[in-house]
N, C-alpha and C positions, 0 to 999 in steps of 0.2 A: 555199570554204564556211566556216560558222564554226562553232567548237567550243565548247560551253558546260559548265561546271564550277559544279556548286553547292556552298555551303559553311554553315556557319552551325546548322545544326541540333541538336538538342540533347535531354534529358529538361528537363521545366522544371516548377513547381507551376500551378497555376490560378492564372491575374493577372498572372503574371510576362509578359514582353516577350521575344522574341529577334527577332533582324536574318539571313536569309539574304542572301547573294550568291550571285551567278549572272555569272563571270565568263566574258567573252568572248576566244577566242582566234582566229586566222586572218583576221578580219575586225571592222570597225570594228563595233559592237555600235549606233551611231546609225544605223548604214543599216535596221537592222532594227525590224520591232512586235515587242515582246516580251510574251509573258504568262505569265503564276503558274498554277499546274495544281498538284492534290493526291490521291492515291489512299490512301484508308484501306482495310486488310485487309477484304476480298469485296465490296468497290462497285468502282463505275465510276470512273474518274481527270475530276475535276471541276473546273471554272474557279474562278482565286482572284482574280486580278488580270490585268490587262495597261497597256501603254502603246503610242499610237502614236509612229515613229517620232520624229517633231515634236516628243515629249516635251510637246505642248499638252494633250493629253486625254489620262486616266485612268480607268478604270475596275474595279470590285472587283463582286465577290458581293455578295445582300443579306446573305449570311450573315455577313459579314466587313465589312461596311461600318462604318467610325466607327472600328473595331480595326487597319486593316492598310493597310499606304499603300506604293503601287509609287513607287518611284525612278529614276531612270538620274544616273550619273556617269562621260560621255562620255570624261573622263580618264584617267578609270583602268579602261575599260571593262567596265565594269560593272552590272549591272542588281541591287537592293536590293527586299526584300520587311522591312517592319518592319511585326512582329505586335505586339499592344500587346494588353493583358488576354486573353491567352489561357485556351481551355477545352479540357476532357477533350474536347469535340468533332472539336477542332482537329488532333486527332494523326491523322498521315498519312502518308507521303514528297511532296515537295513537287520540284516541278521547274518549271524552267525552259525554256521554250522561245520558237522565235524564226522568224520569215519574213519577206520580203520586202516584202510589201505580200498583210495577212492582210485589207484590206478591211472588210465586219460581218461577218467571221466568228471576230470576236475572243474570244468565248466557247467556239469549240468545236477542239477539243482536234485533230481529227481534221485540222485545215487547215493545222496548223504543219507546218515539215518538220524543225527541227534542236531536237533535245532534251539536257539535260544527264543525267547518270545518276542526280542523285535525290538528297533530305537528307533524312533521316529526321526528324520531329518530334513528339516524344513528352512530350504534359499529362497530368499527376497530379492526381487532385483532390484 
């Protein structure tokens, strides 16, 4: 199975940019759909982004659409979330996670099976 590690997180101002990763260990990180999940203190943990495996199709929240673009770099196996004018909205812990063959059910949270333990991301306004 594979083991995922997020990193990248940070305090930042309003507008400012950060980059997580979400690096893959035990298993090639191309074999798997991966997607972006985020939970702010007392909500539900919510879809940010994903990729299928094919790295052809992408897709992001309307909330984050134009702001935040999923990556994969097979190389170094690794999956990238780059946030771009971020807002006090935005802060959450943010994870990564990853399956096999997630289908349409690439927005909801409940059908992944391997999760990373979480990057804190905290906007200032």
């Amino acid at each position: 199975q594979v083991q995922l590690a997020e990193s990248g997180g940070g305090l930042v101002q309003a507008g400012d940019s950060l980059r997580l990763s979400c690096a893959a260990s035990g298993r090639t990180v191309s074999r798997y759909d991966m997607g972006w999940f985020r939970q702010a203190p007392g909500k539900e943990r919510e879809f940010v982004a994903a990729m299928r495996k094919s790295s052809i199709s992408t897709y992001v929240a309307d909330s984050v659409q134009g702001r935040f673009t999923i990556s994969r770099d097979n190389a170094k196996n690794t999956v990238y979330l780059q946030m771009n004018t971020l807002k006090p909205e935005d802060t959450a812990v943010y994870y990564c996670a990853a399956h096999l063959y997630i289908g349409p059910y690439l927005r909801d949270a409940l059908r992944y099976d391997y999760w990373g333990q979480g990057t804190q991301v905290t906007v200032s306004s």
